[in-house]
Backbone bond lengths (Angstrom), bond angles and torsions (degrees), N, CA, C in turn:
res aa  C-N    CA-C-N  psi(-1)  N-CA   C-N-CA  omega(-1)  CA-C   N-CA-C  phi
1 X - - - 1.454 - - 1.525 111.28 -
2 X 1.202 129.22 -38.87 1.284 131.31 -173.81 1.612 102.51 -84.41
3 X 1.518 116.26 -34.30 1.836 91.88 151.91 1.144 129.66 -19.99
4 X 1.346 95.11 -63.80 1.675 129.61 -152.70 1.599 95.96 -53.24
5 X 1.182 110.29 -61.31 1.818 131.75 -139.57 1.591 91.32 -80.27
6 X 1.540 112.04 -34.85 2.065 126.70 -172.04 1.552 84.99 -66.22
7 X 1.617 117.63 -57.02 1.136 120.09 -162.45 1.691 117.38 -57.44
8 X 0.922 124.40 -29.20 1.518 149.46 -177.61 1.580 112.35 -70.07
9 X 1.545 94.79 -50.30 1.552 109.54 -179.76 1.790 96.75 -67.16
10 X 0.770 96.76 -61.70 1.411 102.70 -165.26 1.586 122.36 -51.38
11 X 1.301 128.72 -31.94 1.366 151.31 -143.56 1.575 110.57 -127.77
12 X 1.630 104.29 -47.06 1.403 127.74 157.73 2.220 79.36 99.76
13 X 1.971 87.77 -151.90 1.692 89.69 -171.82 1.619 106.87 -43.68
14 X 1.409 109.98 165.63 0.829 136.68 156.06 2.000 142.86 171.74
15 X 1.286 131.79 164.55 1.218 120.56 -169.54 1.480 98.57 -78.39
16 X 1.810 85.29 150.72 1.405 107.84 165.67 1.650 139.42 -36.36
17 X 2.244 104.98 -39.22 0.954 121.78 146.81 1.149 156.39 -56.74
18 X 1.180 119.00 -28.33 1.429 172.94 -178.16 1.860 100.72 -75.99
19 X 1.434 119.73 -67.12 1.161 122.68 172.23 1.979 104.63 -65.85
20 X 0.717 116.71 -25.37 1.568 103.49 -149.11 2.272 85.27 -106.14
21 X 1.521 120.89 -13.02 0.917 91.57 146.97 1.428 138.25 -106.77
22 X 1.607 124.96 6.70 0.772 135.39 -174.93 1.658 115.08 -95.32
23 X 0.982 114.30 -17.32 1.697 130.96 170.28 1.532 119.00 -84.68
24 X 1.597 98.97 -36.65 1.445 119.47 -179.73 1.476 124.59 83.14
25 X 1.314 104.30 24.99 1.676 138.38 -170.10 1.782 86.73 -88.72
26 X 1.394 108.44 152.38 1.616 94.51 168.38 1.364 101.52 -117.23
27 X 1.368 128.01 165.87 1.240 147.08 -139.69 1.488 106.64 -50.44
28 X 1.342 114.41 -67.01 1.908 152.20 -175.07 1.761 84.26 -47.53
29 X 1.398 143.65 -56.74 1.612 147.86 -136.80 1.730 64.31 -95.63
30 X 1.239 124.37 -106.13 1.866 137.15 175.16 1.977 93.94 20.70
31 X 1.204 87.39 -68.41 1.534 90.40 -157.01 1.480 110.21 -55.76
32 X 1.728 104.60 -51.93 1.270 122.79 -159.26 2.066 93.89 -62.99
33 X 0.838 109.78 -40.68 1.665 119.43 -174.21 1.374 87.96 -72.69
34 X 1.159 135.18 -86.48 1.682 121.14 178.98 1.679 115.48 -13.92
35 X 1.303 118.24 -56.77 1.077 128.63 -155.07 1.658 109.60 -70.54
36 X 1.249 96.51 -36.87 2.256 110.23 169.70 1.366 95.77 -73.43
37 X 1.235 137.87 -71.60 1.267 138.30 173.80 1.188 110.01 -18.03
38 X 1.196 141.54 -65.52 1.519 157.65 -126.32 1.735 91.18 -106.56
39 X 1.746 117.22 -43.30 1.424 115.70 -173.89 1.877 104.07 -65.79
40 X 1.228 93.22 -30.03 1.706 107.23 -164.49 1.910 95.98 -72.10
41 X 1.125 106.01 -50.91 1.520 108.62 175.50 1.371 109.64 111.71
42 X 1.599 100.38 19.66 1.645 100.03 174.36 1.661 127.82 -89.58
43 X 1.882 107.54 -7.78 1.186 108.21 -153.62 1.695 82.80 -136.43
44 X 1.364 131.36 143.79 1.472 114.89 157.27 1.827 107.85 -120.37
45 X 1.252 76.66 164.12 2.074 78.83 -170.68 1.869 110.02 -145.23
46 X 1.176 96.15 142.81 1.564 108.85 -174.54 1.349 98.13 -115.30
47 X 1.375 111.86 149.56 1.639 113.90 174.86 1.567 84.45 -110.28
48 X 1.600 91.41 140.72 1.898 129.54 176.24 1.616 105.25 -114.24
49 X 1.018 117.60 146.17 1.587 137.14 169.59 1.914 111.61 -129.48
50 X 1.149 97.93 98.99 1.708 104.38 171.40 1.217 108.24 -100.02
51 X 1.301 110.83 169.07 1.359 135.15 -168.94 1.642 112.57 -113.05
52 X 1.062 134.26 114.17 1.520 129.08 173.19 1.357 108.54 -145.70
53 X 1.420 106.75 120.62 1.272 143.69 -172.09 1.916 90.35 27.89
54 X 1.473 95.87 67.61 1.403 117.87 154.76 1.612 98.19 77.58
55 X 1.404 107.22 -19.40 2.074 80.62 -177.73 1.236 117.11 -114.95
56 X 1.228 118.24 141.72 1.644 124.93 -154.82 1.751 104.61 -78.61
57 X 1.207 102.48 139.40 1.581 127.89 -172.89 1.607 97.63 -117.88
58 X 1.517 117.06 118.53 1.032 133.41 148.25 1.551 136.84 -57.30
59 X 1.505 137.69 153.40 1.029 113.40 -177.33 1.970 97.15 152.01
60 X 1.617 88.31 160.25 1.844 101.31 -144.77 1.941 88.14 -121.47
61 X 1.605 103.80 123.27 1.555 104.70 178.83 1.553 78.26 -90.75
62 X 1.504 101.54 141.84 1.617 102.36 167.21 1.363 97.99 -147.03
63 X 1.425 111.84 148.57 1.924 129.09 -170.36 1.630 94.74 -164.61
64 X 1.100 76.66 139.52 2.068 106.81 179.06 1.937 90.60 -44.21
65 X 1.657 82.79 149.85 1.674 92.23 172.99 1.251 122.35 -93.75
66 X 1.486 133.96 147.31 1.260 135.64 -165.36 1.510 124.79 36.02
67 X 1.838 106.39 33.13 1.409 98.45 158.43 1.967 105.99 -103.43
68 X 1.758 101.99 169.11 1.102 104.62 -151.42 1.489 81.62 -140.67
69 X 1.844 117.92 111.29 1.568 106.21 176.98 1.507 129.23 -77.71
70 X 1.299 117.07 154.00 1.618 120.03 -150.21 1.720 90.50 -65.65
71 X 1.154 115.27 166.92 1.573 131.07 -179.86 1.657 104.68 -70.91
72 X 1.763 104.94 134.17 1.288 102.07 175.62 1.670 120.40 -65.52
73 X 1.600 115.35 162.93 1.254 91.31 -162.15 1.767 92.07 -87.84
74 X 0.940 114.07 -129.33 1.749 123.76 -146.23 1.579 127.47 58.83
75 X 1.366 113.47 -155.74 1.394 126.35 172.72 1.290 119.43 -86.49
76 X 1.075 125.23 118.85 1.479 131.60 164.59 1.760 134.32 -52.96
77 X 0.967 80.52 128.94 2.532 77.24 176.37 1.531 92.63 -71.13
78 X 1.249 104.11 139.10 1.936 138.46 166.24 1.081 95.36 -67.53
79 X 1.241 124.95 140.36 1.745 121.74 162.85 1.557 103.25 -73.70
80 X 1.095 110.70 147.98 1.947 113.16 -176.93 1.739 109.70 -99.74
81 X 1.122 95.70 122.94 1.863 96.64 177.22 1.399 119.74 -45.76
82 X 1.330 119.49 127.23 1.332 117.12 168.89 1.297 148.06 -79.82
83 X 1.377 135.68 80.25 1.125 129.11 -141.56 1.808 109.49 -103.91
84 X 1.983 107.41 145.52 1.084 110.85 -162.96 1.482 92.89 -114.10
């Protein structure tokens, strides 16, 4: 589980698949560790349905809870005065 959660931090969102081949965890361990994570309230997860070459693929976006990613860099928009 603390793979899982380092892996999350580190990488930020991502699929269920995605983690479990890049960690080298296999899918069923991925989930089951998501799934304590998620009871604990450290991880939150949405179920996704894609489409590939027409047949639907199941599967869980999961990203650490209550993190918030740092601001992209460049220039910022001015807020514009509001006039009545």
């Amino acid at each position: 589980m603390t793979q899982i959660l380092q892996y999350l931090k580190k990488h930020g969102q991502r699929l269920d698949t995605e983690i479990a081949k890049d960690t080298g965890i296999s899918l069923a361990k991925v989930r089951e560790g998501v799934s304590t994570l998620r009871a604990s309230g450290d991880v939150i997860t949405c179920d996704l349905t894609r489409f590939e070459d027409g047949k639907p693929i199941q599967a869980w976006v999961c990203r650490v809870s209550g993190y918030t990613p740092h601001a992209a860099p460049g220039r910022k928009a001015k807020p514009t005065a509001v006039v009545s």
